[in-house]
MMTF fields as JSON, N, C-alpha, C and O atoms, coordinates in Angstrom:
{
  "mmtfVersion": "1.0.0",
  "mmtfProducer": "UNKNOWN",
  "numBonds": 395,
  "numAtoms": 396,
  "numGroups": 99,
  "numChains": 1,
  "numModels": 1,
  "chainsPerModel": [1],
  "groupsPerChain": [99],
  "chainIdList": ["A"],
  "bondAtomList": [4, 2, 8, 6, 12, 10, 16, 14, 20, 18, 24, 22, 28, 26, 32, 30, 36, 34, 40, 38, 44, 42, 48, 46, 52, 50, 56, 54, 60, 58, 64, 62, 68, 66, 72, 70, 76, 74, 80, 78, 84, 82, 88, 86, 92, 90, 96, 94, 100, 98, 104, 102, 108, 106, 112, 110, 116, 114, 120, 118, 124, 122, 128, 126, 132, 130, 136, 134, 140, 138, 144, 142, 148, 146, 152, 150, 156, 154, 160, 158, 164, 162, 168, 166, 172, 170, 176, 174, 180, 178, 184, 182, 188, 186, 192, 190, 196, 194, 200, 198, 204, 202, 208, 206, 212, 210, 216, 214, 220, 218, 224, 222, 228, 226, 232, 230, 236, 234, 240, 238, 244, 242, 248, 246, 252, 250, 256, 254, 260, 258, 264, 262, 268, 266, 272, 270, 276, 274, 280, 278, 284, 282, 288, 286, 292, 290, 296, 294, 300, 298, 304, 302, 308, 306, 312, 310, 316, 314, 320, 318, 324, 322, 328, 326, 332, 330, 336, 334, 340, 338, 344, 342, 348, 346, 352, 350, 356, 354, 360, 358, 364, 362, 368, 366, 372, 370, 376, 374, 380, 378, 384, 382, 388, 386, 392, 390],
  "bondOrderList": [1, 1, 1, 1, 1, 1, 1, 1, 1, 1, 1, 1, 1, 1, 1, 1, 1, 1, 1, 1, 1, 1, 1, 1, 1, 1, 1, 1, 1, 1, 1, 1, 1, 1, 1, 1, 1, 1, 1, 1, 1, 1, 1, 1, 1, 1, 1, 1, 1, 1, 1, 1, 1, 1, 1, 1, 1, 1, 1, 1, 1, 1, 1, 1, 1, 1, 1, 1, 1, 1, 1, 1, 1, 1, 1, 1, 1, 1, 1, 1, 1, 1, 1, 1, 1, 1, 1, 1, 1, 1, 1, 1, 1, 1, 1, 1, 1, 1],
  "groupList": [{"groupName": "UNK", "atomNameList": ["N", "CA", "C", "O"], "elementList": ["N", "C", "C", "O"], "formalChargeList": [0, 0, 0, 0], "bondAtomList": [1, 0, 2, 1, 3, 2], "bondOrderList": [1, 1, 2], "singleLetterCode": "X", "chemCompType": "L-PEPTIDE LINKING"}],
  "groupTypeList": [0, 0, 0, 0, 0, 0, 0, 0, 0, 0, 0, 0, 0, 0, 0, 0, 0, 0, 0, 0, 0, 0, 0, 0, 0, 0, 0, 0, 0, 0, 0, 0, 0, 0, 0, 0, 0, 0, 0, 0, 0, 0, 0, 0, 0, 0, 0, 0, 0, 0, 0, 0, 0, 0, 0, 0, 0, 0, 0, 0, 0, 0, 0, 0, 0, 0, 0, 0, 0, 0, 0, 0, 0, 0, 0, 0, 0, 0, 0, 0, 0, 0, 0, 0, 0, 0, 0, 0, 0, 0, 0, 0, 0, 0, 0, 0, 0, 0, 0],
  "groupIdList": [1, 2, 3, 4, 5, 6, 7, 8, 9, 10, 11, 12, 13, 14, 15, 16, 17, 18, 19, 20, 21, 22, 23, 24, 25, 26, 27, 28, 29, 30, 31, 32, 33, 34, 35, 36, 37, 38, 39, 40, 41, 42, 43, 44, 45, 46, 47, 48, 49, 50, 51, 52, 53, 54, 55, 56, 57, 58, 59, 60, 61, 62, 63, 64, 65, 66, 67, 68, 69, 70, 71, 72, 73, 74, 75, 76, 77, 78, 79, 80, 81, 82, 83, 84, 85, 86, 87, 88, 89, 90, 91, 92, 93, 94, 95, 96, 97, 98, 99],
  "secStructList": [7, 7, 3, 3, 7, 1, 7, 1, 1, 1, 7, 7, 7, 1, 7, 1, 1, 7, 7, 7, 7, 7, 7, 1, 7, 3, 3, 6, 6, 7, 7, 7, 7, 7, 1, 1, 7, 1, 1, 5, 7, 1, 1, 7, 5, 7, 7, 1, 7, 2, 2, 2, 2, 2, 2, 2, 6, 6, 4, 4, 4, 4, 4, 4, 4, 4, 1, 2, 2, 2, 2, 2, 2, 2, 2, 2, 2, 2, 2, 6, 1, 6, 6, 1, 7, 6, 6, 1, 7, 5, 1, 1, 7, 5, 1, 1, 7, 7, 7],
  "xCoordList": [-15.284, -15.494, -14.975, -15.691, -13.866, -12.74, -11.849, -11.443, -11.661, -10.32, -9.054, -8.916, -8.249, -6.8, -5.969, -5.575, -5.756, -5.081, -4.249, -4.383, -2.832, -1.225, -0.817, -0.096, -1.224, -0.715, 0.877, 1.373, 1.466, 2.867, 2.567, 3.341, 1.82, 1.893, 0.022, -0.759, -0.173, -1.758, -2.546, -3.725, -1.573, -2.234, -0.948, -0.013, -1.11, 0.073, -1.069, -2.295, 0.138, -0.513, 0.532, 1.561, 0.287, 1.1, 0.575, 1.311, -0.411, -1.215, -1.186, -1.195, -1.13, -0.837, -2.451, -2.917, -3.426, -4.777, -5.271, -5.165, -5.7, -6.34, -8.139, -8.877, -8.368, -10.193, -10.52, -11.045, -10.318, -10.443, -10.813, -9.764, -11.971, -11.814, -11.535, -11.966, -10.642, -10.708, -10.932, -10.298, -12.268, -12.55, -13.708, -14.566, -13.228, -13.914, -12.975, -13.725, -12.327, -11.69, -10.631, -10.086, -10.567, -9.967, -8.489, -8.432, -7.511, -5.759, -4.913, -4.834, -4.716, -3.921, -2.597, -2.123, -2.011, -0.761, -1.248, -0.261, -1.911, -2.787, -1.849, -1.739, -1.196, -0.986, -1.31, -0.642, -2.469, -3.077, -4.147, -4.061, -5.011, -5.644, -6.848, -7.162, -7.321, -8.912, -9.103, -9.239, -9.139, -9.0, -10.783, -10.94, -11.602, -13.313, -13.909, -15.032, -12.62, -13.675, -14.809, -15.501, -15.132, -16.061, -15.87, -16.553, -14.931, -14.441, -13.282, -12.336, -13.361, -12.805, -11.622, -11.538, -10.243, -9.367, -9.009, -9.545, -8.357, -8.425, -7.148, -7.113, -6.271, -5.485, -5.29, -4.814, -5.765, -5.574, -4.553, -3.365, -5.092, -4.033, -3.325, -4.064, -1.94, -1.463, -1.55, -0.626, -2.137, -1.742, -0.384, 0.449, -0.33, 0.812, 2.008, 2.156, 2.565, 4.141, 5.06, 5.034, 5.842, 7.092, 7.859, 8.265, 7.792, 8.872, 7.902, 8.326, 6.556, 6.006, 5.775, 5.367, 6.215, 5.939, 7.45, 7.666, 8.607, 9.79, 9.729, 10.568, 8.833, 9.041, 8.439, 9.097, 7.028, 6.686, 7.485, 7.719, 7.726, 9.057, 10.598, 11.574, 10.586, 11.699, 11.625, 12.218, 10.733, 10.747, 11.767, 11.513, 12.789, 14.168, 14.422, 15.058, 13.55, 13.453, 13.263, 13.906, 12.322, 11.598, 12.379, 11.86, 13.944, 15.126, 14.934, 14.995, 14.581, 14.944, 14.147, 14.416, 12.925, 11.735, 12.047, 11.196, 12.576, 12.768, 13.888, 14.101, 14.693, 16.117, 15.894, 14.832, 17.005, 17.006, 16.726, 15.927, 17.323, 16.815, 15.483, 15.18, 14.368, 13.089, 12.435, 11.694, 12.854, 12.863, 12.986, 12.23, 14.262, 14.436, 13.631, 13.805, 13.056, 11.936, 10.46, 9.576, 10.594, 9.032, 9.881, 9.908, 10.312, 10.28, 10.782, 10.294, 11.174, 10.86, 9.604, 8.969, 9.069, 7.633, 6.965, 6.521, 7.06, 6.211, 6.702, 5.948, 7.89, 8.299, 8.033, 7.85, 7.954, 7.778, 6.806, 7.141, 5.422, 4.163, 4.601, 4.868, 4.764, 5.063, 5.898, 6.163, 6.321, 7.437, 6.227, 6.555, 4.851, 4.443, 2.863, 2.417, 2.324, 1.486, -0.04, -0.772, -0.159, -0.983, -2.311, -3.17, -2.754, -4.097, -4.767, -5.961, -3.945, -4.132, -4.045, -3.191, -5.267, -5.613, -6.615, -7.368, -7.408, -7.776, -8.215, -7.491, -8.949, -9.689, -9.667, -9.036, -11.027, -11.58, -11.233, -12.119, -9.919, -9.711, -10.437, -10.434, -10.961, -11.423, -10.922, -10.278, -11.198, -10.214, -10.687, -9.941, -11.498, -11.916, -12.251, -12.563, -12.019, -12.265, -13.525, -14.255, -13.864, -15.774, -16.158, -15.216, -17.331, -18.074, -19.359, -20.404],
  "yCoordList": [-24.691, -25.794, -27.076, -28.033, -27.012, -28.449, -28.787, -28.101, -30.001, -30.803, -31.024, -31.459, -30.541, -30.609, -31.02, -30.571, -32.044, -33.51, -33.962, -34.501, -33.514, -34.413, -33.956, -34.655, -32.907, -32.435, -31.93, -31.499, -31.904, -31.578, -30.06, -29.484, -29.264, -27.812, -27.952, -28.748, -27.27, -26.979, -25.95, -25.947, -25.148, -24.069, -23.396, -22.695, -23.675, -22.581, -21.81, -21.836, -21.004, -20.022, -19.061, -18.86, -18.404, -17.834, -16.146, -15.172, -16.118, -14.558, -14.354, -15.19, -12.933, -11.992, -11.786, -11.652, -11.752, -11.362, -12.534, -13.271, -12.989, -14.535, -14.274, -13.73, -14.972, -14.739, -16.379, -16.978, -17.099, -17.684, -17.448, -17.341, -17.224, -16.996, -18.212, -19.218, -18.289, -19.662, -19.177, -18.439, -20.013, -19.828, -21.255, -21.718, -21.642, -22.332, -23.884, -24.86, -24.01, -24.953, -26.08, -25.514, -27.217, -28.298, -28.388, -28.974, -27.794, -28.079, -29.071, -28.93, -29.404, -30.858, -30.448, -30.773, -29.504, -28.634, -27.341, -26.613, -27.038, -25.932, -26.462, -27.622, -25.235, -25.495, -24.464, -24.45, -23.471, -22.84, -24.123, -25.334, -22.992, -23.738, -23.068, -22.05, -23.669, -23.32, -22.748, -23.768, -21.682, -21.53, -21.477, -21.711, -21.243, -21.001, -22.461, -22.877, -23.254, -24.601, -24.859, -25.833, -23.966, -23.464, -24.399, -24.405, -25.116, -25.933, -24.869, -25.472, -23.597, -22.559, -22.521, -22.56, -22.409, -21.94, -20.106, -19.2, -19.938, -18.704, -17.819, -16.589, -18.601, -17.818, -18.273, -19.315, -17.258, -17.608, -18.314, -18.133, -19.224, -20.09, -19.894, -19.985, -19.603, -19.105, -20.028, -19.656, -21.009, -22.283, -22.141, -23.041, -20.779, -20.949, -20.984, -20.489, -21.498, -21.679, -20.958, -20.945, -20.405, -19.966, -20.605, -20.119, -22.398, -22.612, -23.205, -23.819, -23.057, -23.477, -22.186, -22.325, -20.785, -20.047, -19.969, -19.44, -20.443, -20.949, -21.762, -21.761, -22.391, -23.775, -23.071, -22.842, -22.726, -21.856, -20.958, -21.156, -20.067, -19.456, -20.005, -19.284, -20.657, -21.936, -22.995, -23.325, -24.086, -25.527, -26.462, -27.504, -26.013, -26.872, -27.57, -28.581, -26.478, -25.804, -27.374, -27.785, -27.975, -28.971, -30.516, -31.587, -30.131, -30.906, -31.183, -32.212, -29.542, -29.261, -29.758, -29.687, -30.339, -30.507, -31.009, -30.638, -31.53, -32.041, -32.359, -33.146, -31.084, -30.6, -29.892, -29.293, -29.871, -28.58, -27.314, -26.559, -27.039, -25.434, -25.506, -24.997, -26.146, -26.282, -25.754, -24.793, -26.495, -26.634, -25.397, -24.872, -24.804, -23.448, -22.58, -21.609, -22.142, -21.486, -21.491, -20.64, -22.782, -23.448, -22.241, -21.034, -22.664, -21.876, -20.394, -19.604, -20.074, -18.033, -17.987, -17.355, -18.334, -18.201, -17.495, -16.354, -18.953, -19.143, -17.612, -16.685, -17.711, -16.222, -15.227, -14.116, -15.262, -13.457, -13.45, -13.025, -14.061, -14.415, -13.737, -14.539, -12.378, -11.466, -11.958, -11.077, -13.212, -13.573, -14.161, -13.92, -14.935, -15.073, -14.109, -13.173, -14.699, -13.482, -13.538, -14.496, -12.03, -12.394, -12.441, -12.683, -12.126, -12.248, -14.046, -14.332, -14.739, -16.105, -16.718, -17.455, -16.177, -16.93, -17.108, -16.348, -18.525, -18.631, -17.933, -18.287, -17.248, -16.325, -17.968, -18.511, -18.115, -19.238, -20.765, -21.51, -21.201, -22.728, -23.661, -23.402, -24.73, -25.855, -26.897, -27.79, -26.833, -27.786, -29.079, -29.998, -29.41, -31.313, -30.814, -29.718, -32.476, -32.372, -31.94, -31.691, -31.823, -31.585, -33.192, -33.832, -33.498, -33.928, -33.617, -34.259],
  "zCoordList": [4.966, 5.873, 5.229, 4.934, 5.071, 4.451, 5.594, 6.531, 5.271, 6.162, 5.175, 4.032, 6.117, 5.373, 6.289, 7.366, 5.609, 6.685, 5.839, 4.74, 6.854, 6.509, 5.151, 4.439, 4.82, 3.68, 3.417, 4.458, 2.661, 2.406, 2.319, 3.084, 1.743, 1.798, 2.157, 1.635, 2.829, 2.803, 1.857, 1.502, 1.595, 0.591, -0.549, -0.162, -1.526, -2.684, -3.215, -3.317, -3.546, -4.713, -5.254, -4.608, -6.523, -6.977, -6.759, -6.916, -6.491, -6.453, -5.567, -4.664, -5.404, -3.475, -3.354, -2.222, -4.626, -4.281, -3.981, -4.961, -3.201, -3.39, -3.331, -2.509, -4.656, -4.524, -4.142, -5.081, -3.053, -1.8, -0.705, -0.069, 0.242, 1.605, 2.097, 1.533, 3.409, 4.27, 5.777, 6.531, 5.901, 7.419, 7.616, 6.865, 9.009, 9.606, 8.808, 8.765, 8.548, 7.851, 9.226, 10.174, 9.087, 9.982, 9.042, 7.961, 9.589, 9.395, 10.419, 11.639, 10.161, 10.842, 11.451, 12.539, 10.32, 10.912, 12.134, 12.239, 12.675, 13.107, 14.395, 14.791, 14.935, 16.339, 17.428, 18.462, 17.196, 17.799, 19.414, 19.62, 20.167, 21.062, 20.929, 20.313, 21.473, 21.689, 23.491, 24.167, 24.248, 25.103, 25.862, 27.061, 25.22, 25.366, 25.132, 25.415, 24.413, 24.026, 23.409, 23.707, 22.434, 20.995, 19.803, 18.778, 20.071, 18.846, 17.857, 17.351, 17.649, 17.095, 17.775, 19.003, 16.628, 17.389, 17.795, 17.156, 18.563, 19.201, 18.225, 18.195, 17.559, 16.98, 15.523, 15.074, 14.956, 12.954, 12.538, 12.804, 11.797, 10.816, 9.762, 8.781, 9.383, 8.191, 7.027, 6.304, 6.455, 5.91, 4.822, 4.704, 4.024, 3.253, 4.226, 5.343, 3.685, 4.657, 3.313, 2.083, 4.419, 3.633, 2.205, 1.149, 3.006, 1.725, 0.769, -0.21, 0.999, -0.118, -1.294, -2.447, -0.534, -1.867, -2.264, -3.354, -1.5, -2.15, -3.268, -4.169, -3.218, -3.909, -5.161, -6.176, -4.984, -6.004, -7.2, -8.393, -6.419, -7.171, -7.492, -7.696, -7.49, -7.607, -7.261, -6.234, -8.124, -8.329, -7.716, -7.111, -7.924, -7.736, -6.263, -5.964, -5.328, -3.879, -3.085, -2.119, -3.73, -3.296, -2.977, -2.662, -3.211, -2.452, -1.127, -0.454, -0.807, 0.312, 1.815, 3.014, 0.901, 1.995, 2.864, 3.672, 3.283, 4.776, 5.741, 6.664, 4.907, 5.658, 6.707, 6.872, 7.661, 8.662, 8.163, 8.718, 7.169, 6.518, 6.847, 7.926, 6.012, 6.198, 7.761, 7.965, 8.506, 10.026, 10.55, 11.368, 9.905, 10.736, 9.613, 10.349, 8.732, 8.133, 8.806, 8.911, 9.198, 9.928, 11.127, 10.889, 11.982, 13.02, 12.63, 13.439, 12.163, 11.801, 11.5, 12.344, 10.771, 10.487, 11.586, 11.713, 12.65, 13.604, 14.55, 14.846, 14.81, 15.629, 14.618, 15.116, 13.381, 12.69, 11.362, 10.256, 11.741, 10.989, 9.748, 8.854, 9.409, 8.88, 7.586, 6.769, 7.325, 6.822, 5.361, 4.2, 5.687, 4.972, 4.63, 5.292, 3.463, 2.942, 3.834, 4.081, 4.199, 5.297, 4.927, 5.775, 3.095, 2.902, 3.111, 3.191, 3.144, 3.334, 4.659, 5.153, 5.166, 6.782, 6.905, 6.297, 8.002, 8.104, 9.369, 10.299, 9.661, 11.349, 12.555, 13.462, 11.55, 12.625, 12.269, 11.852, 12.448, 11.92, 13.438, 14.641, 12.671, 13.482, 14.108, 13.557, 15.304, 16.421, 15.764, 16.101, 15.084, 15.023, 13.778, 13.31, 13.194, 11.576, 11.339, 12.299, 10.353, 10.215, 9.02, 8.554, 8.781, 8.829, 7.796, 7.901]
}
């Protein structure tokens, strides 16, 4: 139950095991909906992004932040979830910050 607001990466890591759970957490990048109006969003949040485990594994990467490349990674992502690691989601991310 954290807010993660306007962050440049919301989550790194270098481990595929993550001893982290994240749930119930407020992401700013979150572009899921809330369709029941529970405050909960209806579709899990990935917070690692692709080019941040780029960046990870190659430092140098971090040129790149806010090129079109970037842009078109953000959008594969989004069409093929699959692209990043899926033990790092949040189920239930929060439509409003918490408090």
């Amino acid at each position: 139950r954290n807010n993660f607001v306007d962050n440049t990466f919301d989550v790194t890591t270098n481990s595929q095991d993550p001893s982290t759970k994240f749930e119930a957490n407020y992401w700013s990048s979150y572009r899921g909906y809330d369709l029941d109006l529970d405050g909960t969003g209806d579709v899990p949040h990935a917070p690692v992004r692709l080019f941040a485990v780029i960046v990870e594994r190659t430092p140098q990467a971090i040129v790149l932040m806010r090129s079109a490349l970037v842009a078109l990674l953000d959008a594969a992502e989004r069409a093929m979830p699959s692209l990043t690691p899926a033990l790092f989601v949040d189920p239930k991310p929060s439509m409003r910050t918490l408090t």
